[in-house]
C-alpha positions as CSV (number, residue, x, y, z in Angstrom):
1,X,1.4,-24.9,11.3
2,X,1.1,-21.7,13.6
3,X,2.3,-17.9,12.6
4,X,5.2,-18.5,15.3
5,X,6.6,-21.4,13.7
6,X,8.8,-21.6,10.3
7,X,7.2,-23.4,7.5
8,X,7.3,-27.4,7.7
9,X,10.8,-28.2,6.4
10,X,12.3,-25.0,6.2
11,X,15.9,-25.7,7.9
12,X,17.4,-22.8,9.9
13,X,19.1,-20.1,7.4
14,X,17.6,-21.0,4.5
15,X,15.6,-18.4,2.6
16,X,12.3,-18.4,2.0
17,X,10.6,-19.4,-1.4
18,X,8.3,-17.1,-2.7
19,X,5.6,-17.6,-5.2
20,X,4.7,-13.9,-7.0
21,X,0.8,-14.4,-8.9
22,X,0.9,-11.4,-10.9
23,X,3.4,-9.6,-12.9
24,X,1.9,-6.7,-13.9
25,X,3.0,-3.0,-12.6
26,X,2.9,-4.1,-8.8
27,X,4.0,-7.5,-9.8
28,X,7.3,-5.9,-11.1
29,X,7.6,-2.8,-10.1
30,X,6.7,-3.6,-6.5
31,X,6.8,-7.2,-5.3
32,X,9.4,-8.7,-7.6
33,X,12.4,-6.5,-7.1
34,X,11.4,-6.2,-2.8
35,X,11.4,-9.6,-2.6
36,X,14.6,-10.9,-4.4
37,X,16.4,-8.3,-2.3
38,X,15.1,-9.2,1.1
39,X,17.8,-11.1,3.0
40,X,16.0,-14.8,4.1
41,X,13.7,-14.6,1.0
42,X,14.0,-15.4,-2.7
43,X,12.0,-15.3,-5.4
44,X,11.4,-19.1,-6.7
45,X,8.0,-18.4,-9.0
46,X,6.9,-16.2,-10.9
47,X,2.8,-16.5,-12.1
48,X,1.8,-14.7,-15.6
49,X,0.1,-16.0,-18.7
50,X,1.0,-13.0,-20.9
51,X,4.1,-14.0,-23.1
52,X,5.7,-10.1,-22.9
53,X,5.3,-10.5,-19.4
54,X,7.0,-14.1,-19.3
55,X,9.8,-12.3,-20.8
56,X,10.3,-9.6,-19.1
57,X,10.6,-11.8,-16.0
58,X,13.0,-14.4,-17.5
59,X,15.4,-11.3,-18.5
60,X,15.3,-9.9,-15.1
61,X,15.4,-13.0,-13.2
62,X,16.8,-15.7,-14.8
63,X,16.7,-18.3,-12.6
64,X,13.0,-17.9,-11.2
65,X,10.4,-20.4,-12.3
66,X,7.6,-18.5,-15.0
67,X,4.1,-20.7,-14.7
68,X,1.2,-19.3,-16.3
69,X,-1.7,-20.3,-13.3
70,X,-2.5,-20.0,-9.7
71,X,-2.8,-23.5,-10.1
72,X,0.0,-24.3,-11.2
73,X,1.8,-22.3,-8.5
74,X,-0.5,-24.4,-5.6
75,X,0.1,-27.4,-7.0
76,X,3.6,-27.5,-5.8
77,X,3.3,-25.6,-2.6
78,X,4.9,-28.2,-0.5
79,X,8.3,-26.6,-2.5
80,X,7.1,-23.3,-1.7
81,X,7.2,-20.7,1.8
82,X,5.1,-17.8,1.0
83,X,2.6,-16.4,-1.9
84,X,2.3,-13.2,-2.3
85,X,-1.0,-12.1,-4.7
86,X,-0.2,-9.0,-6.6
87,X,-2.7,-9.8,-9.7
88,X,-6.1,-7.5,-10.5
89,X,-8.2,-6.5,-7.4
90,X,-11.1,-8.8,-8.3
91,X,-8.6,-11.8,-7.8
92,X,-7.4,-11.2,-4.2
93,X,-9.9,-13.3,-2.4
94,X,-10.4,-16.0,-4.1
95,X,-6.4,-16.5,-4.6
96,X,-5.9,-15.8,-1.1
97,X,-8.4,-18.4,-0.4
98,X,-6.8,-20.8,-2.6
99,X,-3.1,-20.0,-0.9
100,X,-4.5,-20.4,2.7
101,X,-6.3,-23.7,2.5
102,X,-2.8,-24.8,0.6
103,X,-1.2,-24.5,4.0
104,X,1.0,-21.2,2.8
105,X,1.3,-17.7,4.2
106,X,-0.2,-15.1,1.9
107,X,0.9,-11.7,1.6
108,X,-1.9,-10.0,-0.8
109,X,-1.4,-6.0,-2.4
110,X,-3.8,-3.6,-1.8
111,X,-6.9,-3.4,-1.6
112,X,-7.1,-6.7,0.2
113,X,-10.3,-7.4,-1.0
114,X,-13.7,-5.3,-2.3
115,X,-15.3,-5.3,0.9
116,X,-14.7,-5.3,4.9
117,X,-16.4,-8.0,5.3
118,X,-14.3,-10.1,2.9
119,X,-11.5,-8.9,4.5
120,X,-11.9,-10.4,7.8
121,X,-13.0,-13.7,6.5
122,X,-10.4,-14.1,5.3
123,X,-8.4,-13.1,8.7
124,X,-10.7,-15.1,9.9
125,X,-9.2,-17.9,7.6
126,X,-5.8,-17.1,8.1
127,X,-6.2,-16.9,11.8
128,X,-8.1,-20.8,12.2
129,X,-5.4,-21.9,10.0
130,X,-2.3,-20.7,11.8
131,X,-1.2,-18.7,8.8
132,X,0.2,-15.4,8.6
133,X,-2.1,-12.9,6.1
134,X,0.0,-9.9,5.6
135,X,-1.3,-6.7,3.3
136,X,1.0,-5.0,1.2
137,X,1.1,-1.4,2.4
138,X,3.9,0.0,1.3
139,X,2.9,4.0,2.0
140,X,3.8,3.3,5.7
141,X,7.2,3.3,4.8
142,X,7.3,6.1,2.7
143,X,10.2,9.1,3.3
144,X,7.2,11.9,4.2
145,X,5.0,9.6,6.5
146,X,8.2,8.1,8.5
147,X,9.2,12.4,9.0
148,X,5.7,13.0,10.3
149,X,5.7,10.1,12.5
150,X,8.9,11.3,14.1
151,X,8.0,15.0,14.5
152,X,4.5,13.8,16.1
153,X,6.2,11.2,18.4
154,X,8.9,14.1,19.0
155,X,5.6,16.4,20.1
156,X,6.6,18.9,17.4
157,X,3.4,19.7,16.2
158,X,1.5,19.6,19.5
159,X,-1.7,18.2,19.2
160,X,-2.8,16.9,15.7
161,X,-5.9,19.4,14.7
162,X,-6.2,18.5,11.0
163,X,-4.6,16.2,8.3
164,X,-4.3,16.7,4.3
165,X,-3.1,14.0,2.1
166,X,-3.1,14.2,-1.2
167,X,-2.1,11.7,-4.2
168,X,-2.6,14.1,-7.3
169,X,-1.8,13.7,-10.4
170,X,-2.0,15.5,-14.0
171,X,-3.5,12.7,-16.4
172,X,-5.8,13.8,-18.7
173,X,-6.0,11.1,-21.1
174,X,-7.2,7.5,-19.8
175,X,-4.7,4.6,-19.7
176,X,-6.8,2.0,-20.1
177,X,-6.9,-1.5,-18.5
178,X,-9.1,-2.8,-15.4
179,X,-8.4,-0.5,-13.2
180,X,-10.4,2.4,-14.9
181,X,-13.3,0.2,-15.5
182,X,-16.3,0.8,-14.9
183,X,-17.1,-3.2,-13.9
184,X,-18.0,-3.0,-10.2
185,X,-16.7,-6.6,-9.7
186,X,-12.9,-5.3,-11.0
187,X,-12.7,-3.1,-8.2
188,X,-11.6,-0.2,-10.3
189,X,-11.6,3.6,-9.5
190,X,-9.1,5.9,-7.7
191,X,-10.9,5.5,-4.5
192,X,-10.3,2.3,-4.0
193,X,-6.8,2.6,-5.4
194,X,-4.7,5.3,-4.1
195,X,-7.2,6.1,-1.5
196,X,-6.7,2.6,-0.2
197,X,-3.2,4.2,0.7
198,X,-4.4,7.4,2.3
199,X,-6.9,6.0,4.4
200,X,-4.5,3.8,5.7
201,X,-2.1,6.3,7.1
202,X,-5.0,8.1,8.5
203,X,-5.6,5.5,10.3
204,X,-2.5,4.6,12.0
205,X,-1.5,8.0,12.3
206,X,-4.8,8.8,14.4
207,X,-7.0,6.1,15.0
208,X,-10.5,4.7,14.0
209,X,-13.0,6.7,12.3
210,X,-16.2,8.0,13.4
211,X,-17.6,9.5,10.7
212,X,-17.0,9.7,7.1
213,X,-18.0,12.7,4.3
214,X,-16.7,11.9,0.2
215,X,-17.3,13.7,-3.1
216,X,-16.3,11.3,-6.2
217,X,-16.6,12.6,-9.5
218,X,-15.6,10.8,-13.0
219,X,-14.0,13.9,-15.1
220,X,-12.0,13.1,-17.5
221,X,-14.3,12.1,-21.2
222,X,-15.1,8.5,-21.2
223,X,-14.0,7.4,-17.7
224,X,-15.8,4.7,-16.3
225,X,-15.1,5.0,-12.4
226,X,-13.6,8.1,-10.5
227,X,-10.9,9.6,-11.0
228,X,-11.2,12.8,-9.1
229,X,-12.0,12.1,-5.0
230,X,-12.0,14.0,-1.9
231,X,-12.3,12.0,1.5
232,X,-12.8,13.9,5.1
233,X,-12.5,11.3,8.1
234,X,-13.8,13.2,11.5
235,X,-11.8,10.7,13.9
236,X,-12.5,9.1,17.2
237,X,-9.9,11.6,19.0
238,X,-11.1,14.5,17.3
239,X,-8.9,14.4,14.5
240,X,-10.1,15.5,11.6
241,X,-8.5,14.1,8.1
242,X,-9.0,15.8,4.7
243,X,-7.7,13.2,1.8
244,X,-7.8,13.6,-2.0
245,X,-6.9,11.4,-4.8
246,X,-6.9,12.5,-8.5
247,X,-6.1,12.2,-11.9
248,X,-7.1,15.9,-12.8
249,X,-5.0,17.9,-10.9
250,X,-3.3,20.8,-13.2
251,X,-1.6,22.2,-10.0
252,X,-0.3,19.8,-7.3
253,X,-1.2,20.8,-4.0
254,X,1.1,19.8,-1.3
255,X,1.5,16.0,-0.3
256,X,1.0,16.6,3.5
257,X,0.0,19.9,5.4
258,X,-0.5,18.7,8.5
259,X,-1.8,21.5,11.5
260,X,-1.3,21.1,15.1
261,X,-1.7,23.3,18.3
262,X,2.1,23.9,18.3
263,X,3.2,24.3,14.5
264,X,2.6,23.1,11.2
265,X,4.4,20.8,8.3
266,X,3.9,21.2,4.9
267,X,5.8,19.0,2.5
268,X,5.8,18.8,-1.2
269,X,6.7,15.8,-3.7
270,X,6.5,12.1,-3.7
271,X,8.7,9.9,-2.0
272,X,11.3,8.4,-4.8
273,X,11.6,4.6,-4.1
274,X,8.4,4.1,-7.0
275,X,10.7,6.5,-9.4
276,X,13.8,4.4,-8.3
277,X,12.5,1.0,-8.7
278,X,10.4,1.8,-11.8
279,X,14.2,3.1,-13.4
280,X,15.5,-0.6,-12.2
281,X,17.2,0.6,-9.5
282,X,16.9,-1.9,-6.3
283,X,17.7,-1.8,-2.9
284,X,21.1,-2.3,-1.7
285,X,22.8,-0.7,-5.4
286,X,23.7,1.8,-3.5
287,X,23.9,4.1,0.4
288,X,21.6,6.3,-0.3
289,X,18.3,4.7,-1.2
290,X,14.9,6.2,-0.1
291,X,16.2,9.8,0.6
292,X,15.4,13.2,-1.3
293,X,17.8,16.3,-1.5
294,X,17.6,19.3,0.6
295,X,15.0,21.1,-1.8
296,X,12.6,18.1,-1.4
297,X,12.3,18.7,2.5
298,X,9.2,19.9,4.0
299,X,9.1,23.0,6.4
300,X,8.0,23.2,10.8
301,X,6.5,26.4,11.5
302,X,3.7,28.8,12.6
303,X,2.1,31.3,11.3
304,X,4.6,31.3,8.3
305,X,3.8,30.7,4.4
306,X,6.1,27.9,2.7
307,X,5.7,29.6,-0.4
308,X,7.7,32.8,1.0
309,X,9.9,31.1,2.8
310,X,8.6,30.9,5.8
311,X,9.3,27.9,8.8
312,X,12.4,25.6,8.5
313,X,13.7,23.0,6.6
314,X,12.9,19.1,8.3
315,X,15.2,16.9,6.9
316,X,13.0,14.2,5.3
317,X,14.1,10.7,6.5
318,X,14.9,7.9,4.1
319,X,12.0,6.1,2.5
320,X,12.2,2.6,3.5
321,X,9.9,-0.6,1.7
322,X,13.0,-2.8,2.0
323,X,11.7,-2.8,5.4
324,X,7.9,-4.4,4.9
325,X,9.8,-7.5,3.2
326,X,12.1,-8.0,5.9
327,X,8.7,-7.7,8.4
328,X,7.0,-10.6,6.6
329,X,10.3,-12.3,6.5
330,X,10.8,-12.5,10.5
331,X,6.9,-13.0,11.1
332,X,6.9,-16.3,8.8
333,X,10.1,-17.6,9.9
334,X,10.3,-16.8,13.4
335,X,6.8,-15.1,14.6
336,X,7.6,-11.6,14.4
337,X,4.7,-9.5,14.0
338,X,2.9,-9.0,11.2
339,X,3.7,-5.7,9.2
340,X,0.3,-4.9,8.3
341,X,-3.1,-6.8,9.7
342,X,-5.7,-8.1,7.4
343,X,-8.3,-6.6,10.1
344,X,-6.1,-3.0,9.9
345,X,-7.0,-3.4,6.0
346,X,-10.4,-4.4,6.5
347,X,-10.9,-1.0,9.2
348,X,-9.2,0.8,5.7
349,X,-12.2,-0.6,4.1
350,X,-15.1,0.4,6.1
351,X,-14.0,4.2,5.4
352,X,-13.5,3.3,1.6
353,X,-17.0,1.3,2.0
354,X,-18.7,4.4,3.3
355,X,-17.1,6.9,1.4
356,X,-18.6,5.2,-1.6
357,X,-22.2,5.5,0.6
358,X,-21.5,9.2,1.4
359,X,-20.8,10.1,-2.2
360,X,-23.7,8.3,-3.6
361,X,-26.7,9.7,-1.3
362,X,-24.6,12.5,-0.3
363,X,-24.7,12.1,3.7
364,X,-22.3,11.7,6.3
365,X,-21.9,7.9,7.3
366,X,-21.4,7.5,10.9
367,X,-19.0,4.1,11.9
């Protein structure tokens, strides 16, 4: 089987059936409800072993299969189209492994795996076995990044001096569970999290990284991994990229301010498709999914303070993840390009790999 060819035995128009390993928050919040509304895919499997979790599934769809293995999943992959891996970190690779050399295309969540260099083995994989290996990157499509990529392709902005991105939060009691361990192997921690998403768009939006500066600190009492970190990417072109992720932010500082030789835009506020889908709204309910009223919109301008009014209103364009389903959709069935690269993930990595090195001896890490 090649990437530009459908599945063996997948006749023309019918939809793709999709195994889901992992039911969890991106399991169901995420993956689950994105996939059954993608035209040309359906969701045929479901993997969890915890009972609640069975349930939940069964009640919100009821004619999905609920298996409590991998194995179980990859034992009937002949019946099956596509996997997509959205159990703990520590799992990706080897399940991804396991999915590959069953003959099926793998989308995995983020982070891909711990490391760059498991990342492209398994592109590497993928790539010898004519599979397509997509990475679950959802932040490309969000309402504010799809804005700033129109005002930068519009030239609004001029050129692109400096770039802040910024997933804060206000959480100062721990949740719990594997992603705040401390266990190096569970790929815990904030960077590695939500700075798996920032680094990404810093990436596309302006290239590879040359050099890479981080602070991580572990704040809040009885946290195991950070959960308070601050990124700066000097890019290839000059760019220079400022990102923070946190769970001890008492003020929220702006999503984006982004500064460029001709003006400046500063936006505020998440994009509302996580909101949406975690209230059990879906995709297609409605006309109006993925936008955010007037107040929401970030302002253009020079020289001018948002916070006085100053610069104008951009109207925010519609957040859009419907759209990274649909990607993988065309790319399995009729070799479409793949949404998002396991080598663009395992470039991601490298920064998140040396960000870890510049915190920890406190030096700037040259790529």
């Amino acid at each position: 089987m090649t990437a530009s060819t459908p599945p063996p035995g997948t006749p023309a128009g019918r939809p793709l059936r999709v195994g889901l390993v992992g039911y969890g928050l991106a399991g169901s919040v995420f993956h689950a409800p994105l996939i059954a509304t993608t035209d040309g895919l359906v969701l045929d499997t479901v993997v969890t072993s915890h009972p609640e979790r069975q349930e939940q599934a069964r009640a919100a769809y009821p004619d999905v299969r609920i298996v409590a293995s991998a194995d179980d999943l990859l034992g009937r992959a002949g019946e099956l189209d596509l996997v997509v891996i959205a159990s703990p970190n520590k799992t990706h690779v080897p399940l991804a492994k396991a999915a590959l050399a069953a003959g099926l295309p793998v989308v995995v969540d983020k982070p891909i795996a711990g490391t760059a260099a498991e990342a492209r083995e398994l592109a590497a994989l993928a790539e010898k076995s004519g599979l397509l290996l997509s990475v679950f990157q959802n932040r490309r499509w969000d309402n504010d990044f799809l804005t700033l990529r129109r005002l930068m392709d519009e030239g609004e902005l001029g050129d692109v001096w400096r770039f802040e991105s910024r997933f804060e939060r206000w959480r100062p009691q721990l949740k719990g569970g594997w992603r705040e361990s401390g266990d190096p192997a569970e790929i815990g921690g904030l960077l590695y999290d939500l700075g798996s998403h920032l680094v990404d768009q810093a990436l596309v939006l302006f290239g590879p990284a040359a050099s890479v500066y981080a602070e991580t600190d572990t704040r809040r009492d009885g946290a195991q991994t950070d959960d308070d970190t601050f990124i700066a990417i000097t890019h290839v072109n000059g760019v220079r990229s400022h990102l923070y992720v946190s769970a001890t932010t008492a003020q929220l500082g702006p999503r984006y301010r982004v500064l460029g030789s001709r003006a400046g835009y500063v936006k505020y506020g998440l994009d509302p498709q996580e909101a949406a889908l975690r209230d059990g709204a879906r995709p297609g309910d409605g006309s109006d999914w993925g936008t955010e009223p007037e107040p929401l919109w970030g302002t253009l301008g020079s020289g001018e303070s948002p916070a006085t009014g100053g610069g104008r209103p951009v109207r925010t364009l519609p957040g859009d993840y419907p759209a990274y389903y649909a990607a993988v959709a065309a790319a399995v069935r009729d070799g479409a390009p793949n949404p998002v690269t396991a080598l663009e993930a395992a470039a991601a990595l490298d920064v998140l790999e040396a960000a870890r090195r510049s915190a920890r001896d406190a030096v700037v890490v040259s790529l």
